[in-house]
Structures are given as structure tokens and as C-alpha cells.
N, C-alpha and C positions, 0 to 999 in steps of 0.2 A: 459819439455815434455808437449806439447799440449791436454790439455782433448780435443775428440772432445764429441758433446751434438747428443747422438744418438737417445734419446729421439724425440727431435725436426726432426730429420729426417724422422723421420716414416709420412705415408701419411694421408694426411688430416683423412680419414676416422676413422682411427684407434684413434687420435687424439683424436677428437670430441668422440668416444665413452669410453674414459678416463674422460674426462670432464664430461661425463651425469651422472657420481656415485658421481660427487661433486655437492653440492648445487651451486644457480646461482652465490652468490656474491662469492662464491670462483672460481668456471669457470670465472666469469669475472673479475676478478683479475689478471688471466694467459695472462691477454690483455697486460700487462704492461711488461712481459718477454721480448720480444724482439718483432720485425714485424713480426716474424712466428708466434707469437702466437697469435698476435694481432686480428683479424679478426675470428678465430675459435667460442670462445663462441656462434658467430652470428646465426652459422650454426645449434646449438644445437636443437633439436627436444622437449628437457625435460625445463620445468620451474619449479624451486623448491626453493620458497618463505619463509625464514624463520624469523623473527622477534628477536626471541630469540637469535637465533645463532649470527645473525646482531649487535642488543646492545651489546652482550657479549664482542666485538672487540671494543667497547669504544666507537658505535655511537649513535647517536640520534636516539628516535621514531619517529623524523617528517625526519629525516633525509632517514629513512627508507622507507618509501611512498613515497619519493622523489626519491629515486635509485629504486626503484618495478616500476616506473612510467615511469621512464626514461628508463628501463632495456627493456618494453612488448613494445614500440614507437620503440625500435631500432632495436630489433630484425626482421629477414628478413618476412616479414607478406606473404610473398606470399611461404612461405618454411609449408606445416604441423604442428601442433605441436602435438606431441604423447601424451605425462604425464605434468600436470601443477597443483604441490602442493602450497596454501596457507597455511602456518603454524603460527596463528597469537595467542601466547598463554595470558591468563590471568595472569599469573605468569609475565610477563614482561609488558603488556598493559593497567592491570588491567581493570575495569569493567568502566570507565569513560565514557562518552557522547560523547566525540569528535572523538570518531572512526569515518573517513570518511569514512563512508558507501559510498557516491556518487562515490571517488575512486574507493573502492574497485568492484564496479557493469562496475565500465568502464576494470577493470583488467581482470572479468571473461567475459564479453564481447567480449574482444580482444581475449584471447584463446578460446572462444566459435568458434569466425570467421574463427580460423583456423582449423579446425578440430579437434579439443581435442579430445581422444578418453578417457583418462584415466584423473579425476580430482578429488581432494581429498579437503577438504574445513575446515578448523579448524578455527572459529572466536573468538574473547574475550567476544561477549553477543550474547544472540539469537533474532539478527538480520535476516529478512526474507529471505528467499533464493532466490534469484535473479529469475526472472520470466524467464529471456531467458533460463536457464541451462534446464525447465521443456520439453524443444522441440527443443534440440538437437539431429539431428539424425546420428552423428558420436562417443555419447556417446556409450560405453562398461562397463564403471567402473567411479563408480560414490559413493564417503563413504564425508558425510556431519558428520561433529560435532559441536555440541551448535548452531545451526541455528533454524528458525522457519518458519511457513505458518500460515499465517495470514487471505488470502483471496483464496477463489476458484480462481485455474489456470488448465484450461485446458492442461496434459499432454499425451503429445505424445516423449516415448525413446525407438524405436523401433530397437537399435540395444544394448540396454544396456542388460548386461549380469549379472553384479555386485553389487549389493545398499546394503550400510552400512550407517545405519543411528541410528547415537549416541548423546544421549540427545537432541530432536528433539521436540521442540515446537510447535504442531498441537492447532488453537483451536477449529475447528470443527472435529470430526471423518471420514466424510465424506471426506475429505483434503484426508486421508491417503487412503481411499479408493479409489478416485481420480489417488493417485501417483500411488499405484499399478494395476490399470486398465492400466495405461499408460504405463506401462513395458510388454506387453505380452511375450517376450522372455527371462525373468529372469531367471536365473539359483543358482544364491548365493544371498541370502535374510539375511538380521543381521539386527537387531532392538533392542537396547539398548535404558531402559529409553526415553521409549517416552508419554508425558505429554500431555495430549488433554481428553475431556472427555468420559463419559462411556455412549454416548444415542447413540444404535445403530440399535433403532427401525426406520426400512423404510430405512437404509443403506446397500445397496447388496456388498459384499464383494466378491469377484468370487476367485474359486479357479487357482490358477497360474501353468498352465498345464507342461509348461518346467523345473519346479523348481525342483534343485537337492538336495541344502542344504542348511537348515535355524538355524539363532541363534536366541532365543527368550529371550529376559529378561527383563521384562516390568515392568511401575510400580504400583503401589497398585489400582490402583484406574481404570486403563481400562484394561477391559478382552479381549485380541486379539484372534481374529477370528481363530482356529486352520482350519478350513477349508481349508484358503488361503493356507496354507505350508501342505496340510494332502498329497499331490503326490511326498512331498521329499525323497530321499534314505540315507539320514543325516539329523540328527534332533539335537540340541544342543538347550534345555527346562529347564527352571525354573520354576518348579511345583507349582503353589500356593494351599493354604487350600481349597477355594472356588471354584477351580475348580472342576465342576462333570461330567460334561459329555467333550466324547472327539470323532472326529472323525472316521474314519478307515483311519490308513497309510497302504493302501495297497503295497507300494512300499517301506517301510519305514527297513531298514535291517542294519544301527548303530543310535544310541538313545544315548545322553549324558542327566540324569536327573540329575539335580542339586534339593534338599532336602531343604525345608526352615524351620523355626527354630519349626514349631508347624507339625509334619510330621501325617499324617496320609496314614499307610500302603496300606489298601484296597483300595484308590487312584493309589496307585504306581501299584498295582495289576489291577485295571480296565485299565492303561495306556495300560500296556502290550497287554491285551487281545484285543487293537486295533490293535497292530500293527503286521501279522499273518507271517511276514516273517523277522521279525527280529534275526537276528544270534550275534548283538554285542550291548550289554549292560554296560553302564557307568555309575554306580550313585555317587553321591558325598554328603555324609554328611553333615552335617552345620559343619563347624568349630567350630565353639563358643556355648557353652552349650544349650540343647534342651531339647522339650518335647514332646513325640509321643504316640500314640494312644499303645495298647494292640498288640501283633501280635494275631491275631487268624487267622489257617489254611483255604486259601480258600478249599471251598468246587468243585473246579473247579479249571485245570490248563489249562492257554492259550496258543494257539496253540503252539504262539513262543517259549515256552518253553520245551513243548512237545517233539518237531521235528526241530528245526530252529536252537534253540539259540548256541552260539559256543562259544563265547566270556562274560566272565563278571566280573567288576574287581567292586572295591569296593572299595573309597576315603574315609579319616579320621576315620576308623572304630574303635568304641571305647568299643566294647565288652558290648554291652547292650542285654538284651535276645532278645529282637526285633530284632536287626540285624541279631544277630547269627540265629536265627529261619527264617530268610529271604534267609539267603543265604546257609542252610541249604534244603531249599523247593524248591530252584532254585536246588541244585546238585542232589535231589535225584528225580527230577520230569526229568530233562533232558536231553535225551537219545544223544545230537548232541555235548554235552559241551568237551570244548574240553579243557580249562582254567579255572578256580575261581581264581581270583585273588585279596588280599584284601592289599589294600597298605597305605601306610602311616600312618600306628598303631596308635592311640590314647588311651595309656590306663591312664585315667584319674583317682585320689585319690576317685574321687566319685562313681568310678565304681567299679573296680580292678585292684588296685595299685602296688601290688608287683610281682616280677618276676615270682612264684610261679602259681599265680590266672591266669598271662598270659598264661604261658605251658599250663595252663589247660582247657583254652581257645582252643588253638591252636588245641591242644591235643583232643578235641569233633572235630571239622572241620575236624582233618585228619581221626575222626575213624566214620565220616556220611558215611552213604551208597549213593552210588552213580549209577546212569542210566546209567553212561555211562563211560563205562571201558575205556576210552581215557582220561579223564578228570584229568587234573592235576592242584594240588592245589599251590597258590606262597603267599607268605609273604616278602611283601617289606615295 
């Protein structure tokens, strides 16, 4: 009895968008099937570059720039190209000298030429970011990893919608205020560990008028402008000690704070009091053992708590009176809460330990007086 291959009958179009959920060297692989498949990968709109994936199948690293090389020449240059990921990781490349950079600047080059509208960028050392990517005007989405700026580049990504930028090697501050200038139409902002200094005397930093939702989490040493991200309606914040003063999110209505290891409360209390229309609150505990300030009761409750807040849940809570007296002054101040949520229990030997001390824990939380007769407590 005859199989027939029904697969391969299906029309081109359909084809080709099977193919775009596989990485490139496995679409170009399906070349060797037979003459109907031959020809498809060409069509593909998606380039998805992986390094790792590539050695894993028993080839060479130089073998691999050599097919990335030959793979961007072949393809139909006069066809769009939508999405084109480099995936070049240290785990397999390691941190060695001989990365051909000059390569790889001719690779983003050629998907630059074609309209890229989505590119993602992961190198093995932080090498500079290709100058042509800063004035691309068919970018939308645009997430660099371990790259760097070196020298002032006039940008202009007037249709980029997207920038995630992770472990990212600035060495002027001015760089970064540069790149964000050149996005007026951003809307998703993420910055992970970015390395550059803290002089930001004579550097205008402007707030990004269309932005909806920013990740912040920087490192020690430069204090990011809360200005730029103060018109998001999504904030996801990594609170440091030295932070004191903070903008108004007037717009600003879910807040994820993440807690670092030395907390001081009446920080987390001034945050609030910026932000006058927040309804959903997230904070997150330090994981690993801390030390925090005293609670004492503001003498002042902000707005959002007041009148706003609806949501608030509570990450790694490990029954310290600090806590407890925190999310105790959040239920009983908040007449809109509709949630207290406190999840992933941490009751640690140093706190209280036994089953007992928890009930009795639990047991003050369910017996606070609460504002707001909606407000229902969870323990996850």
C-alpha cells in the first residue's frame, strides 16, 4: 500500500510557515527531502541563528560562520525579512578573540537591508553594537545581550516599539541618553544590568511620552533616571537603599517591587505615595536572608492605597513583624482592595519555625480589620 506524503502537498504558503518555528539550519535541512522542499527555506521571512544548537549536531565553530555566511548570501535579498535572531552563546564560543566581528557586522548588515523589523542579538563578549542597527527605520523590536557603546552614534528608530537591553556595556551615560532620545515611539522599555558610569551632571534625560511598560534592574553603581519610565502604566522596579527621591507615575496603575537585601520600609512607602493611581501591587522579598529597617506606622496613607489599590500579593513572606505590620496597614488603610495575597511562605528556623507559630501567624492576618469588605485574604 502506497503512503502518499500529504504533508508535502500542502501549498507553499502553509509550508514556509511550518518551517519559520524551526531554527534556520534545521529549515535548511528540509532542502535535502526531495525537490519540493528544496527551494522553500529560501522563501522564509524568519532568520534564526544558533551557534549552540549547531555544535550540538557534531559541527565546527568555524564551520558555523561559514553556513550563517552562506545561509544570509542565499537567501532571496529582494523578499523582506521580518524576525532575524543571532544566538551566539559563551557556553559553546567561549570568551576567545577570534570572534569575527567583521562577519558578524556584514550578517546584521544584510538583514538590516532587508527590512528587519524584529532582531534580537546575543554575542559571546561585549562587542560594540553595530552602528548601522542605531538608524534603522523598519526596526519595531529590537532586545541586545552582552553587547556595548563605545562611541557617540547618532540614533534615529523611529518605528521601534521594543528595546531590551541586557548586560549592556555604555561607557559614557550620555550613550544611553543618546539611544533613548532616538526612540521617541517606545512603548516596552527593559534594562538589565547596564554598566556605564554615574556622571549625569549636564546629561538631559527626557521623559519617553508613549512608554507603557518598563523593567528596571540596574547595577550598583549608576542610578537610572526614574523620570524617563515615570508615564508607564507597568513598572517592574528593583528598589535600591539609596534611592530617595522618586518621580510621580501619574499613569502608573501595576508596580512589580522587587526588595534588596538591606530593605528600608519608608522607601517602599514614599514609592507608593508617587504613584496616585495604582490599583495592583507586587512586592517580592529577598530570597536569601535580610536586614530591614523597624516598621513604624506612616503618619500618612497614599492616595493609592486610600482609593485605588485592588490587588497586592506578597512574594517569599517569611513572617517577620515588619512584614506582617506592612501588609497589615495596606488592609486596614484600603477601602478598594479587593485581594491580599501572600504567597510562597517562607517560614524560616530563624523566625518561626514550627507549625504552631505559623497558624498563629496566619491567624493575626485573618483576624486584621479590614477597609474594605471585598477583600479577600490567599495563602499560596
Amino acid at each position: 500500500m502506497e503512503t502518499q506524503d500529504r504533508i508535502s502537498a500542502l501549498p507553499d504558503e502553509i509550508l514556509c510557515h511550518i518551517l519559520s518555528f524551526l531554527s534556520t539550519n534545521d529549515s535548511f535541512a528540509t532542502s535535502l527531502l526531495s525537490k519540493r522542499w528544496q527551494p522553500l527555506w529560501l522563501f522564509l521571512s524568519i532568520i534564526d541563528l544558533d551557534n549552540q544548537t549547531f555544535i550540538q549536531n557534531g559541527r565546527s565553530y568555524t564551520s558555523f560562520f561559514k553556513f550563517a555566511y552562506g545561509i544570509l548570501l542565499r537567501c532571496r535579498m529582494q523578499q523582506q525579512l521580518t524576525i532575524a535572531r543571532f544566538h551566539l552563546t559563551p557556553r559553546v564560543c567561549g570568551y576567545s578573540n577570534d570572534f569575527p566581528y567583521h562577519l558578524f557586522k556584514k550578517w546584521v548588515r544584510i538583514v538590516i537591508q532587508r527590512g528587519i523589523e524584529q532582531l534580537y542579538i546575543e554575542i559571546p563578549r561585549a562587542l560594540e553594537v553595530p552602528h548601522i542597527i542605531w538608524s534603522c527605520k523598519t526596526l519595531v523590536i529590537l532586545k541586545l545581550y552582552r553587547l556595548s557603546i563605545d562611541v557617540f552614534v547618532k540614533v534615529h528608530l523611529p518605528a521601534l516599539k521594543t528595546l531590551h537591553l541586557d548586560f549592556l556595556f555604555i561607557s559614557k551615560s550620555q550613550y544611553l541618553a543618546e539611544v533613548l532620545r532616538g526612540c521617541p515611539n517606545l512603548e516596552d522599555f527593559r534594562a538589565y544590568h547596564i554598566f556605564l558610569d554615574n556622571k549625569l551632571e549636564g546629561i538631559e534625560f527626557q521623559t519617553m511620552p508613549k512608554l507603557v511598560k518598563a523593567d528596571l534592574k540596574l547595577d550598583y553603581v549608576f542610578e537610572f533616571p526614574l523620570k524617563v519610565v515615570s508615564n508607564v502604566e507597568h513598572l517592574r522596579f528593583f528598589l535600591k537603599l539609596k534611592k530617595e527621591s522618586f518621580p510621580m507615575f501619574e499613569n502608573l496603575i501595576h508596580l512589580e517591587l522587587h526588595l534588596e537585601s538591606n530593605i528600608q520600609w519608608h522607601l517602599v512607602i514614599k514609592m507608593l505615595n508617587h504613584c496616585p493611581k495604582l490599583e495592583t501591587v507586587i512586592l517580592h522579598m529577598p530570597a536569601e536572608p535580610y536586614s530591614c529597617t523597624s516598621w513604624i506606622c506612616p503618619q500618612f496613607v497614599p492616595e493609592c492605597i486610600a482609593s485605588k489599590l485592588k490587588r497586592c500579593s506578597i512574594f517569599n513572606y517569611t513572617g517577620r513583624r515588619s512584614e506582617m505590620e506592612f501588609t497589615k496597614y495596606i488592609m486596614q488603610n484600603s477601602r478598594a482592595l479587593q485581594t491580599m495575597a501572600i504567597r510562597n511562605t517562607i517560614i524560616g528556623k530563624n523566625y518561626s519555625s514550627s507549625r504552631q507559630n505559623k497558624r498563629q501567624m496566619l491567624q493575626e492576618l485573618v483576624m486584621c480589620p479590614k477597609s474594605s469588605t471585598n477583600c479577600k485574604l490567599f495563602f499560596k
